[in-house]
N, C-alpha and C positions, 0 to 999 in steps of 0.2 A: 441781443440774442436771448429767447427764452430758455429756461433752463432744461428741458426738451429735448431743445436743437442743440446742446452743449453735446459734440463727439465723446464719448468714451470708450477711445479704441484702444489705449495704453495696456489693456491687460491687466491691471491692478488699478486700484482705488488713488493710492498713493501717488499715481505718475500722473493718473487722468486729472489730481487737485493742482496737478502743476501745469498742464495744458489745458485749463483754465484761462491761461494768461496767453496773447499774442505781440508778438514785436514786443518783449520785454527789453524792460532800458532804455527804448528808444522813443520819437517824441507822437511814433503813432502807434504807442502801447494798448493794446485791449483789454480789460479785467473784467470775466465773464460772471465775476465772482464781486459786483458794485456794494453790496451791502449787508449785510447780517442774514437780511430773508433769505436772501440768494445764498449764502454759506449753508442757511440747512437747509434750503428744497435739493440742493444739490448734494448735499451727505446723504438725505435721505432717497435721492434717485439714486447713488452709488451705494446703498444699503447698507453705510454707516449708522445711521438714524433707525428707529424705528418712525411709524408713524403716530404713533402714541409719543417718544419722545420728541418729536418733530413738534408736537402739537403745546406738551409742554413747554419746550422751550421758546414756541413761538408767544404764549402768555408770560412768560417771564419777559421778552425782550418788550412787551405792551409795558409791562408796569416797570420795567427799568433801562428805556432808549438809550440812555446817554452811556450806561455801564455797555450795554449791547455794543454800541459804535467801539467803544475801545476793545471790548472782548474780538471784533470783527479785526478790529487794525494791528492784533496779536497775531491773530490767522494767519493776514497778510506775509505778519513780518517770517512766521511761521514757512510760511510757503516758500521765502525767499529763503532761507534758511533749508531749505529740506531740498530745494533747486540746486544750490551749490554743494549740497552733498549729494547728489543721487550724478550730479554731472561732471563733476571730476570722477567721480567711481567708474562713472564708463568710459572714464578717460585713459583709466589705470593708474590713478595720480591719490594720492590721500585727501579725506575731507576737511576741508576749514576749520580751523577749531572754535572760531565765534559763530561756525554754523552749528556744529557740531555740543557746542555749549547751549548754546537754545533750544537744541529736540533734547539734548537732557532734562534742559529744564522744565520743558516742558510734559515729558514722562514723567518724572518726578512729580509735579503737580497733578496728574493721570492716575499715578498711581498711590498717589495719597486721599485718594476721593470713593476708590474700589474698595470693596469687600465684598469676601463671596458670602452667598446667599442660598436658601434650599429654594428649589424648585420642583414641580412637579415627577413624579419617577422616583426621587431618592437619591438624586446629583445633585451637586451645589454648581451654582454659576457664577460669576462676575457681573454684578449690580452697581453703581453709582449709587453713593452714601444721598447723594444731594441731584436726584432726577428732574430740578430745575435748574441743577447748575448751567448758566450761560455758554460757560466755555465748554462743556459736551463733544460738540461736534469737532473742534479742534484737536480735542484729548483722545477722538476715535481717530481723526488720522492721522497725529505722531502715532498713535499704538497700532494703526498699519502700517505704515513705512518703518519704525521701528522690526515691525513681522517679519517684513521683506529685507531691510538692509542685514539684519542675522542668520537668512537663509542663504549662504554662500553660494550653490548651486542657482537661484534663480538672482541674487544680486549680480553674478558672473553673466546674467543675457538682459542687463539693463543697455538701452541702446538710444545714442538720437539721430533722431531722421535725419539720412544721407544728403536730404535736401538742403543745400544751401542757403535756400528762404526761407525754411523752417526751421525751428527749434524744439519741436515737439519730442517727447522720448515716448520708450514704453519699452514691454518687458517681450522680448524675442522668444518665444514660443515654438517655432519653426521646430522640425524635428533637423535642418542640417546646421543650425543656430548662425543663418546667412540672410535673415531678414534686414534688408536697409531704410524700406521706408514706413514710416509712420500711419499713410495709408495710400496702396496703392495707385487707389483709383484717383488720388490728388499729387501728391507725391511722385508718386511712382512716375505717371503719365507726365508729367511737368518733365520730371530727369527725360525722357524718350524723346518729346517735343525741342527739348534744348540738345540735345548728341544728335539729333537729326537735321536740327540748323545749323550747327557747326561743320556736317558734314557737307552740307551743301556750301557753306562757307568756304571752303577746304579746297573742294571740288572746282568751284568758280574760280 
């Protein structure tokens, strides 16, 4: 799938890096997310990246592949890591502590890399010491999901699709906070197609 056609209906950045992944754990798993390039064209279509940084980091990854590939297989383990916490939470259950240990760790190295900076106007902003650092794009999204998991009011409408077949989550929006699926027009219609064959099921 090009990075494009990657759905980003999660409502945050955060949920949309985790539905990325399809049939997790299992042996016909999807990772929409195969290699480093694909890490940032897709931070920077979720407007983690600039395109200036997109550009640098894509010339770092030229002159140091091999760091690239491990920096990518962080991400990974990242995501997995940030899955088991965003999915027990909507479970009402506590997070993992060896999930929960890794988006530390990984803030912490996030946050040892920042410093604020002037910018135009006479505000200071939050800069990257080191604008080729590799791991970039990772460090912006523990530091969203980090945003998201300390807003109790919207960490309280994280949700996963109602669908059986699916695993997808995202962040419930809805003004009655009674949204079940992940996306209608997929989701949704599957649940209508399957209660309508059971009825006829029933019925027979």
């Amino acid at each position: 799938m090009e990075i494009d056609d990657i759905p980003l209906i999660a409502g945050h950045p955060a949920l949309d890096f985790l539905n990325a992944l399809e049939e997790r754990a299992r042996p016909a798993e999807v990772n929409y997310l195969p290699s480093y390039q694909h890490l940032l064209r897709w931070s920077a279509r979720a407007d983690l990246l600039s395109e200036r940084t997109q550009r640098a980091l894509t010339r770092a990854q030229a002159d140091h592949p091999g760091k690239a590939k491990k920096v990518w297989a962080a991400a990974m383990d990242l995501r997995r890591a940030l899955d088991a916490i965003f999915r027990t939470l909507a479970k009402g259950k506590p997070p993992p502590e060896d999930a929960l240990h890794m988006l530390n760790a990984t803030l912490a190295a996030a946050h040892a890399e920042r410093g604020l900076q002037p910018q135009a106007g006479g505000a200071l902003a939050w800069r990257w010491e080191r604008p080729e650092a590799l791991e970039i794009a990772a460090w912006e999204i523990a530091l969203t999901a980090a945003a998201l998991l300390t807003d109790q009011e919207r960490c309280a409408r994280i949700r996963i699709c109602g669908n059986p077949a699916c695993d997808w989550m995202f962040l419930d929006e809805s003004r009655t906070g009674q949204r079940r699926w992940c996306r209608m027009n997929v989701c949704g219609n599957e649940a209508k197609v399957r209660r309508f064959r059971e009825r006829q099921r029933t019925e027979q």
